[in-house]
HTML snippet that shows the backbone in 3Dmol.js (N, CA, C, O; Angstrom):
<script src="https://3Dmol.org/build/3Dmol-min.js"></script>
<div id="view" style="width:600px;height:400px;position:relative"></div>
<script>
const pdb = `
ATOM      1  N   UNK A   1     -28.792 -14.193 -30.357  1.00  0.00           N
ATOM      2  CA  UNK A   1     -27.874 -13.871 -31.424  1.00  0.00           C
ATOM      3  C   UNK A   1     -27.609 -15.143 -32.235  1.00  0.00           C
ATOM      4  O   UNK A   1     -26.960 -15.926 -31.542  1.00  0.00           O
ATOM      5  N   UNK A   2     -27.791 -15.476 -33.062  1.00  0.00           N
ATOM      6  CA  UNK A   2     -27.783 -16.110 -34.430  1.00  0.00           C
ATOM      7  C   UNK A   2     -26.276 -16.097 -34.646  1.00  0.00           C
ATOM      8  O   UNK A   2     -25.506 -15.141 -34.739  1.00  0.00           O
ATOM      9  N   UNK A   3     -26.020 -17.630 -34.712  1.00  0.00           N
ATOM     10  CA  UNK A   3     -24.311 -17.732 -35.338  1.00  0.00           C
ATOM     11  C   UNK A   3     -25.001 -18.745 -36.446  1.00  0.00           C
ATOM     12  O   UNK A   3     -26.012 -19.447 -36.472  1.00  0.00           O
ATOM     13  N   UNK A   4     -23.861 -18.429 -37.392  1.00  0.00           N
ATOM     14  CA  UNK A   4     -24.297 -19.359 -38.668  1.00  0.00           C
ATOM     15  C   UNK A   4     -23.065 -20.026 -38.943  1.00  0.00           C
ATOM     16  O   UNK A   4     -22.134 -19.252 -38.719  1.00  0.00           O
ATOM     17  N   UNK A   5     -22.715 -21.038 -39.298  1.00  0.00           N
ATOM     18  CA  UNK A   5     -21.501 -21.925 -39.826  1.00  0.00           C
ATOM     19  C   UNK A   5     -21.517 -22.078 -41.211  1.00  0.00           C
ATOM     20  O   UNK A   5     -22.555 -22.592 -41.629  1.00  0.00           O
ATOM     21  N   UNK A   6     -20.575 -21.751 -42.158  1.00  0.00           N
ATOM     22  CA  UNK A   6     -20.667 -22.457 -43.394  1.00  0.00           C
ATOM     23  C   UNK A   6     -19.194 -23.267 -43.470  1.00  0.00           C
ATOM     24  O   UNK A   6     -18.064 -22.969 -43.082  1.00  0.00           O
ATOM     25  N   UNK A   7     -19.625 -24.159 -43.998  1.00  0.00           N
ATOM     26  CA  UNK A   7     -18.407 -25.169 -44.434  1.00  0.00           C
ATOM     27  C   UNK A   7     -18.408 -25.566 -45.872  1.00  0.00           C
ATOM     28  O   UNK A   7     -19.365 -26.131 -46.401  1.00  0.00           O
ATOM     29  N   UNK A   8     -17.025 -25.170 -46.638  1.00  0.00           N
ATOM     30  CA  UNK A   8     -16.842 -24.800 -47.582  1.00  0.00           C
ATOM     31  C   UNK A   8     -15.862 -25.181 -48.374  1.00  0.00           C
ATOM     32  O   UNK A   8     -15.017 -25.193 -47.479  1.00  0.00           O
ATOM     33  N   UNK A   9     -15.165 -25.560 -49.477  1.00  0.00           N
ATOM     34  CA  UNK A   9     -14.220 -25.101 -50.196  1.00  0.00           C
ATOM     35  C   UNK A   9     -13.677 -23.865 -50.188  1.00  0.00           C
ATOM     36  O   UNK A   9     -14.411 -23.078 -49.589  1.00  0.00           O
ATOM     37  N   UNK A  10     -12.324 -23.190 -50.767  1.00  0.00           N
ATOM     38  CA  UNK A  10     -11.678 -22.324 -50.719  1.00  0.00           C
ATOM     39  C   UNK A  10     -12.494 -21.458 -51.784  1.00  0.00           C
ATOM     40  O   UNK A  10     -12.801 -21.854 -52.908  1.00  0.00           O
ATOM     41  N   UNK A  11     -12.810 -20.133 -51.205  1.00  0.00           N
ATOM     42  CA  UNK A  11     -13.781 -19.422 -52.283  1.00  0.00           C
ATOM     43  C   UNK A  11     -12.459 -17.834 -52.133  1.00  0.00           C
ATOM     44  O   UNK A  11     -11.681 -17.697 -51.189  1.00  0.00           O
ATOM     45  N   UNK A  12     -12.552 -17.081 -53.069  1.00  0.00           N
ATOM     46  CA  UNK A  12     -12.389 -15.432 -53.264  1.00  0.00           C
ATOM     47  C   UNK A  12     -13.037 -14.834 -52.470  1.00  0.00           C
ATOM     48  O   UNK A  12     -14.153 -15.352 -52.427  1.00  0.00           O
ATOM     49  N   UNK A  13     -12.932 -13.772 -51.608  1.00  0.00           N
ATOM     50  CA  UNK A  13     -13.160 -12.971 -51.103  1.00  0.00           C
ATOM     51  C   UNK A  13     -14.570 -12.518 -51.288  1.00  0.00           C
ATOM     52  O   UNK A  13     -15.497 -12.555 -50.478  1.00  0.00           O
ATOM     53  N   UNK A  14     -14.544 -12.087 -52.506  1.00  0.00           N
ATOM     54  CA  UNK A  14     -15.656 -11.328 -52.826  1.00  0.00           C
ATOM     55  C   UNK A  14     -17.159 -12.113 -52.765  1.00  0.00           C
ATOM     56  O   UNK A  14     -18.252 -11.584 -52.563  1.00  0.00           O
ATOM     57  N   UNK A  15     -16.857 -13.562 -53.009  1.00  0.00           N
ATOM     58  CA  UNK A  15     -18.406 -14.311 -52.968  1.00  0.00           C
ATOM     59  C   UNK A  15     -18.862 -14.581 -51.510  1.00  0.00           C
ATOM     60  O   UNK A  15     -20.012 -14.806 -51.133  1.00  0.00           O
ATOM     61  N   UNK A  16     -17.592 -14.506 -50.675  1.00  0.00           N
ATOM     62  CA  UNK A  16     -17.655 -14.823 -49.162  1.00  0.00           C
ATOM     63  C   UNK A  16     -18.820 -13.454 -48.875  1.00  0.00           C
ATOM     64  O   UNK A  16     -19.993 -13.725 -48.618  1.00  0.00           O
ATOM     65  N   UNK A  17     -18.315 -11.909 -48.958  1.00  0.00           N
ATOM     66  CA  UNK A  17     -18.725 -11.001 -49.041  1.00  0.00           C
ATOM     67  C   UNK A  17     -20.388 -10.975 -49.277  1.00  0.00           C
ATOM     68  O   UNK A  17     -21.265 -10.517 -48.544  1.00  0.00           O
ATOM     69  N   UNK A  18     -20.472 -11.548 -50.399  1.00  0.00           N
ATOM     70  CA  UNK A  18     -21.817 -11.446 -50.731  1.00  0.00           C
ATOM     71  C   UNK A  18     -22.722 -12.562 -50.208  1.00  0.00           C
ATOM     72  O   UNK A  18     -23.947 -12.453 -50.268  1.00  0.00           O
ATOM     73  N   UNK A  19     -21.934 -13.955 -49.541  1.00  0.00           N
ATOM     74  CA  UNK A  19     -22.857 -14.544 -48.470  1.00  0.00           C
ATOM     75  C   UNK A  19     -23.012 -14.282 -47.747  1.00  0.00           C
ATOM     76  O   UNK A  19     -24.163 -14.421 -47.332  1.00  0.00           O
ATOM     77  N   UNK A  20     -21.844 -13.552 -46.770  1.00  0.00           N
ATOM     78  CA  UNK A  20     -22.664 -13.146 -45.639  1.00  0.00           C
ATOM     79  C   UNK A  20     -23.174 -11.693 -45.600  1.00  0.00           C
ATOM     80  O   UNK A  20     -22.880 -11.039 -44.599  1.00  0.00           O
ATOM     81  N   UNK A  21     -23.842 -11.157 -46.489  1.00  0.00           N
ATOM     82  CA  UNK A  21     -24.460 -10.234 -46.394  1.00  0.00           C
ATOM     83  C   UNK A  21     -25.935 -10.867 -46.935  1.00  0.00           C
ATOM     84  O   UNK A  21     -26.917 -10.356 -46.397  1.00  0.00           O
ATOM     85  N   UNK A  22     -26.189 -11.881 -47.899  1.00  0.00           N
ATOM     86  CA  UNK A  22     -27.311 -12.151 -47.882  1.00  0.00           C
ATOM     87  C   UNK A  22     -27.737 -13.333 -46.634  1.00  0.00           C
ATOM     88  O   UNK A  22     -28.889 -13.638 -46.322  1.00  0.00           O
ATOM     89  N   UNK A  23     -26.780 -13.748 -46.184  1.00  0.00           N
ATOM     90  CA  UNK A  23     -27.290 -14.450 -44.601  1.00  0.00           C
ATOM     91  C   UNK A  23     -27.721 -13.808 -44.113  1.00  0.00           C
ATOM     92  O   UNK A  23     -28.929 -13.936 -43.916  1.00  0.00           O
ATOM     93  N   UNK A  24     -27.033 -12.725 -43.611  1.00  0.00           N
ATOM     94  CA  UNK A  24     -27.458 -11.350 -42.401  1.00  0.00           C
ATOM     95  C   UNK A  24     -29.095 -11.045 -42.945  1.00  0.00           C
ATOM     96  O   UNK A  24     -30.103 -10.958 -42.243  1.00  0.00           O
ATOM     97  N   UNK A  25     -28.990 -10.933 -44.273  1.00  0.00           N
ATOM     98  CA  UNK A  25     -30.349 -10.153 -44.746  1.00  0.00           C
ATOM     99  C   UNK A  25     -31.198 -11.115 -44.662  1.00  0.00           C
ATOM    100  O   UNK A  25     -32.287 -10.556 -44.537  1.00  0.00           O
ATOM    101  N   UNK A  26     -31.369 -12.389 -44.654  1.00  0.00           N
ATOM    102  CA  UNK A  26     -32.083 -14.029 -44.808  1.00  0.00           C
ATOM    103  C   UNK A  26     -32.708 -13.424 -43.442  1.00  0.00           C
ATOM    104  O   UNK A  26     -33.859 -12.986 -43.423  1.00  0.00           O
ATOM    105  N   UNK A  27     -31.775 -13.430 -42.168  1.00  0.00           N
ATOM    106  CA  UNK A  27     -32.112 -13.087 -41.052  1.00  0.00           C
ATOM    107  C   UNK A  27     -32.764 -12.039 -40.527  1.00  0.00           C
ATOM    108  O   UNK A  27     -33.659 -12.335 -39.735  1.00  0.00           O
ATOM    109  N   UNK A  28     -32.603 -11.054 -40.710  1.00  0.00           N
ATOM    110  CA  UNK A  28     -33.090  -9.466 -40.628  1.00  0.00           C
ATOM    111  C   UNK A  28     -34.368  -9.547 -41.350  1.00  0.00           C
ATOM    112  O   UNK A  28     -35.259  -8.918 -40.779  1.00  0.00           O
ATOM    113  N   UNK A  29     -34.690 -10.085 -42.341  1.00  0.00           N
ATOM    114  CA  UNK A  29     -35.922 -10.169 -43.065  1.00  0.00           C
ATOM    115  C   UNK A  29     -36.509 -11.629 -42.523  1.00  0.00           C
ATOM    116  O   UNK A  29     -37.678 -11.622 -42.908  1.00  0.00           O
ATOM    117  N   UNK A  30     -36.358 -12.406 -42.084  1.00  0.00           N
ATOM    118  CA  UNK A  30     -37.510 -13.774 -41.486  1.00  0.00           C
ATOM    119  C   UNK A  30     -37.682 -13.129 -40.103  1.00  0.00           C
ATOM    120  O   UNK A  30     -38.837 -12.879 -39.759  1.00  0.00           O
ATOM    121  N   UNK A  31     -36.520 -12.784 -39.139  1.00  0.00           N
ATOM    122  CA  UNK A  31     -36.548 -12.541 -37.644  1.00  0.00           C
ATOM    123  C   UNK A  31     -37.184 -11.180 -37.000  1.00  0.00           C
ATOM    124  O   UNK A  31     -37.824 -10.986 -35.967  1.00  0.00           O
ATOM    125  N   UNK A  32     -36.712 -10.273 -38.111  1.00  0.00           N
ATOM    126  CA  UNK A  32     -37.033  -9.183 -37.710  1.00  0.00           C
ATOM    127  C   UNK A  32     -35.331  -8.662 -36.421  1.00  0.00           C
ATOM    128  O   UNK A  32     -35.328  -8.082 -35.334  1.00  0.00           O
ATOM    129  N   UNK A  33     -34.267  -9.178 -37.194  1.00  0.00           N
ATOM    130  CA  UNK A  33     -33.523  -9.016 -35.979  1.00  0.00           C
ATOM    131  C   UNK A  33     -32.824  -8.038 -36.505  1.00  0.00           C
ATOM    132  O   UNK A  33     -33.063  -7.641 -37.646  1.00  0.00           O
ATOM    133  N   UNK A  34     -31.894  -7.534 -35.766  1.00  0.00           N
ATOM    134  CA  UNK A  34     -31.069  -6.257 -36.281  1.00  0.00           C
ATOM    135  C   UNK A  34     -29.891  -6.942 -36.566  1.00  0.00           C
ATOM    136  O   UNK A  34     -29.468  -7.750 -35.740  1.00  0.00           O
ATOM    137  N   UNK A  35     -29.231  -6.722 -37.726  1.00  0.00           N
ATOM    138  CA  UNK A  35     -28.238  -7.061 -38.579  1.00  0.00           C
ATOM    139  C   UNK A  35     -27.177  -7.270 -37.601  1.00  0.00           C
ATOM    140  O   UNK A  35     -26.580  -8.346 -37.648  1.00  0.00           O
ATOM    141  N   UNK A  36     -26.743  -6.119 -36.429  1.00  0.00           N
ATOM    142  CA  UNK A  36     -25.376  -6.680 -35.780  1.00  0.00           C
ATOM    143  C   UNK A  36     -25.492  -7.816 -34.761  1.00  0.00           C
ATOM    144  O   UNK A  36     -24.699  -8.230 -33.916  1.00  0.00           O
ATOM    145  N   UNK A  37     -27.018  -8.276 -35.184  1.00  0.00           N
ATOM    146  CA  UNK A  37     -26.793  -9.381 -34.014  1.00  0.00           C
ATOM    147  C   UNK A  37     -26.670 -10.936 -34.804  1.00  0.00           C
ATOM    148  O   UNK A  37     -27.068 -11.966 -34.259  1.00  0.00           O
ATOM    149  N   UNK A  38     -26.230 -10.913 -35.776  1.00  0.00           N
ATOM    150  CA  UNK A  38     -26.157 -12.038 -36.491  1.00  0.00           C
ATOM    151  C   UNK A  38     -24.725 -12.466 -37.250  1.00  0.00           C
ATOM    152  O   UNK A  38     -24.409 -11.925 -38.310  1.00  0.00           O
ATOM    153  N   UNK A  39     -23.936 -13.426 -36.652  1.00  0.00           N
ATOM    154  CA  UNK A  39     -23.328 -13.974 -36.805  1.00  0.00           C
ATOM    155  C   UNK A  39     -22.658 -15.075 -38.073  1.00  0.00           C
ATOM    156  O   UNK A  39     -23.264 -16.140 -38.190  1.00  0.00           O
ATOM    157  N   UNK A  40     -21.527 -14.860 -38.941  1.00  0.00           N
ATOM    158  CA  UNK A  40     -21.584 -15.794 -40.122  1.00  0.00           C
ATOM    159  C   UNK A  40     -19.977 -16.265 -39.906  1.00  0.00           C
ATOM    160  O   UNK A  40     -18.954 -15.596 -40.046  1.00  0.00           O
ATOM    161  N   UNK A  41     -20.167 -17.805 -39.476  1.00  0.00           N
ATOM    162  CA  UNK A  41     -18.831 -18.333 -39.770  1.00  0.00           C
ATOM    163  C   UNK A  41     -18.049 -18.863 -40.798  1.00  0.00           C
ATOM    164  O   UNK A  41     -18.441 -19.980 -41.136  1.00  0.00           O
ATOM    165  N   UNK A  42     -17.230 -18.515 -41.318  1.00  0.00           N
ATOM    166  CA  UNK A  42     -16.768 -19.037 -42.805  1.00  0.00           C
ATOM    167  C   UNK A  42     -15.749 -20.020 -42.184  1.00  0.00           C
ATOM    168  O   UNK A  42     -14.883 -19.546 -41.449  1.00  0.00           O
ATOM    169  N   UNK A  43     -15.789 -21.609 -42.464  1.00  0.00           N
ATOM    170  CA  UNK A  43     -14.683 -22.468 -41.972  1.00  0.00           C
ATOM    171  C   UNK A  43     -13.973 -23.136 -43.900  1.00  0.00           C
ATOM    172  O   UNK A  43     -14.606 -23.909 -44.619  1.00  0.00           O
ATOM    173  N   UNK A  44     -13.138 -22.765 -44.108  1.00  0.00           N
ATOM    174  CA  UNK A  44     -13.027 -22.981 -45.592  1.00  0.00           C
ATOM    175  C   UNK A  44     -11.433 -24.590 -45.705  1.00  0.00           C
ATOM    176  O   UNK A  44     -10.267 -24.532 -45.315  1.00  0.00           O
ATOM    177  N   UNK A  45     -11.970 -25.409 -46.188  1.00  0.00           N
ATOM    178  CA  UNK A  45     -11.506 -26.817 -46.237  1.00  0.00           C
ATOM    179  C   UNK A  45     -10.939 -26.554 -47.701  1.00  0.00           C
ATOM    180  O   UNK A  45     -11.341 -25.962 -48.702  1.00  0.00           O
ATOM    181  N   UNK A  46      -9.595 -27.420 -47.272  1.00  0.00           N
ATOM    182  CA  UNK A  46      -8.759 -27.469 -49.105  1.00  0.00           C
ATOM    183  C   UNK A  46      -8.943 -28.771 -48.991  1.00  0.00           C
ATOM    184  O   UNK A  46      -8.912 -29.697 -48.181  1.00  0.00           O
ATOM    185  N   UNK A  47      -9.224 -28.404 -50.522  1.00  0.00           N
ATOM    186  CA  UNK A  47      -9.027 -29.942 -51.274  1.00  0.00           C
ATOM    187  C   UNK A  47      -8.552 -30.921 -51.611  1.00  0.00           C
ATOM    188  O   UNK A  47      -8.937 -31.707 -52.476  1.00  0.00           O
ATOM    189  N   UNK A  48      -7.157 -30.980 -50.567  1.00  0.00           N
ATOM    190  CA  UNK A  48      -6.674 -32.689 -50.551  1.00  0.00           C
ATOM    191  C   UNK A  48      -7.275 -32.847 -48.528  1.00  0.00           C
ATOM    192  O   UNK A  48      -6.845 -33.602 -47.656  1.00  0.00           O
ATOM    193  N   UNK A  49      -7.974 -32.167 -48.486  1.00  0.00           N
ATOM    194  CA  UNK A  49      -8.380 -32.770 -46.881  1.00  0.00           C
ATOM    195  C   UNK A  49     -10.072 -32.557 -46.964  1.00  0.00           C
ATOM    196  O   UNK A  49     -10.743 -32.058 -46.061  1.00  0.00           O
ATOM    197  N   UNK A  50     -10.540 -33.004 -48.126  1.00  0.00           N
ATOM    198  CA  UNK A  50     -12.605 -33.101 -48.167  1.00  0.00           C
ATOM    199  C   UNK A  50     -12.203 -34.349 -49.240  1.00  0.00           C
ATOM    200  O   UNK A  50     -11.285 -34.392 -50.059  1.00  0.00           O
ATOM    201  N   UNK A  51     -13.220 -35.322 -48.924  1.00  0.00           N
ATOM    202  CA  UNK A  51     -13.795 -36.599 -49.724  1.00  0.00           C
ATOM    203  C   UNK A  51     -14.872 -36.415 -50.220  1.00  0.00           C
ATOM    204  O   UNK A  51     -15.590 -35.651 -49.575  1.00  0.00           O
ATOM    205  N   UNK A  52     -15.354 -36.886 -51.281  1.00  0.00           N
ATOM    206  CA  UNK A  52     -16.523 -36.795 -52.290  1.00  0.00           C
ATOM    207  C   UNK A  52     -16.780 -38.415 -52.809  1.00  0.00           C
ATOM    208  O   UNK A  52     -15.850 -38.881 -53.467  1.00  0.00           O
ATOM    209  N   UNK A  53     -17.859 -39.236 -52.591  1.00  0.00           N
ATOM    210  CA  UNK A  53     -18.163 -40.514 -53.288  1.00  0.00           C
ATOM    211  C   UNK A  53     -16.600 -41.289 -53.826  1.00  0.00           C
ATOM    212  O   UNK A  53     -16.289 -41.812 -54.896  1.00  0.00           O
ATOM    213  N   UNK A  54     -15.733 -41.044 -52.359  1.00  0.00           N
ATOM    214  CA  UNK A  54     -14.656 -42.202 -52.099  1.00  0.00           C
ATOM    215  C   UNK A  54     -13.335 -41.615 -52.223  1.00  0.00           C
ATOM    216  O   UNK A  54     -12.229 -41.973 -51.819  1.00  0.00           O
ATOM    217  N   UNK A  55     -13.937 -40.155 -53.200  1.00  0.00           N
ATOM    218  CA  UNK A  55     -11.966 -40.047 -53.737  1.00  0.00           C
ATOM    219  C   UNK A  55     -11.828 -38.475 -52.744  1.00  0.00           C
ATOM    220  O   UNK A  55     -12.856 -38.075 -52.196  1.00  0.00           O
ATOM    221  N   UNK A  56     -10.975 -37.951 -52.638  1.00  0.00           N
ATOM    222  CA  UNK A  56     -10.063 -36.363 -52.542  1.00  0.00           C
ATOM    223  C   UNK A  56     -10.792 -35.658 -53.372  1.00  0.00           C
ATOM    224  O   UNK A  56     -11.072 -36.089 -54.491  1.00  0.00           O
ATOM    225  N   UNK A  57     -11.124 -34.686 -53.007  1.00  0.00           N
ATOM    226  CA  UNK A  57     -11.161 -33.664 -54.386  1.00  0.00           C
ATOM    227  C   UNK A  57     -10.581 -33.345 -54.694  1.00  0.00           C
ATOM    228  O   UNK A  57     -10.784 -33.352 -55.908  1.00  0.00           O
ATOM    229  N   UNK A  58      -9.184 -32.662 -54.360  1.00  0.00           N
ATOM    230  CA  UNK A  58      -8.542 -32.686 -55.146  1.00  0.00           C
ATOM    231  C   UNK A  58      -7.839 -33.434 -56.210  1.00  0.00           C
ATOM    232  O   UNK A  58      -7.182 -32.797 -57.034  1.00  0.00           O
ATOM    233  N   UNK A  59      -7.921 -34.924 -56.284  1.00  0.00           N
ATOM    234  CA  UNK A  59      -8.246 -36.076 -57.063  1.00  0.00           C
ATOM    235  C   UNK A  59      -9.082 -35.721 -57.976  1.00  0.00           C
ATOM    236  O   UNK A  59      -8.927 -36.362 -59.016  1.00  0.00           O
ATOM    237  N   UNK A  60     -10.167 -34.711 -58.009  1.00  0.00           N
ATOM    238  CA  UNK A  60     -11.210 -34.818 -59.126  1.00  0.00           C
ATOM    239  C   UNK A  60     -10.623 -34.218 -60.424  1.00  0.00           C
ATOM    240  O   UNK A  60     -11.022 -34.585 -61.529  1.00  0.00           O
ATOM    241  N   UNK A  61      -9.111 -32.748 -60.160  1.00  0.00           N
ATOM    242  CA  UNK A  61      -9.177 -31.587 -61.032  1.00  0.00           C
ATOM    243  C   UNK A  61      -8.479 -32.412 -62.052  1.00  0.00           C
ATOM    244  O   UNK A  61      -8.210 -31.934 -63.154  1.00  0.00           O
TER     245      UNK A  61
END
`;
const viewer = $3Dmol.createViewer("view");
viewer.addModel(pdb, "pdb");
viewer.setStyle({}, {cartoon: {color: "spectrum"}});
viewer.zoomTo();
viewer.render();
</script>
C-alpha cells in the first residue's frame, strides 16, 4: 500500500481534491494497483513557519 506525503502551503479544498485524485490515478495507472490501496497525505505549513532563500514567507506578501 502506497502512502504519499505532500508538504505544502495552505491550499482550498478543492485543489487538495483534485491532487489526490490525480495521485491515486498516477498510481492505479503506473502500478496497476487498485485505487483503495493508495494513500495521500496532505501536511499543509503556514506561512510565518516555512523559509524561502533566508526570509518567512510570509515576509514575501
Amino acid at each position: 500500500m502506497p502512502v504519499v506525503t505532500v508538504l505544502q502551503g495552505p491550499r482550498d479544498i478543492e485543489p487538495k481534491r483534485e491532487l489526490v485524485r490525480r495521485i491515486t490515478d498516477a498510481f492505479v495507472e503506473s502500478y496497476g494497483l487498485p485505487p483503495e490501496t493508495v494513500q495521500v497525505w496532505i501536511t499543509e505549513v503556514p506561512a510565518d513557519s516555512w523559509g524561502v532563500a533566508g526570509t518567512l514567507v510570509v515576509d514575501d506578501k
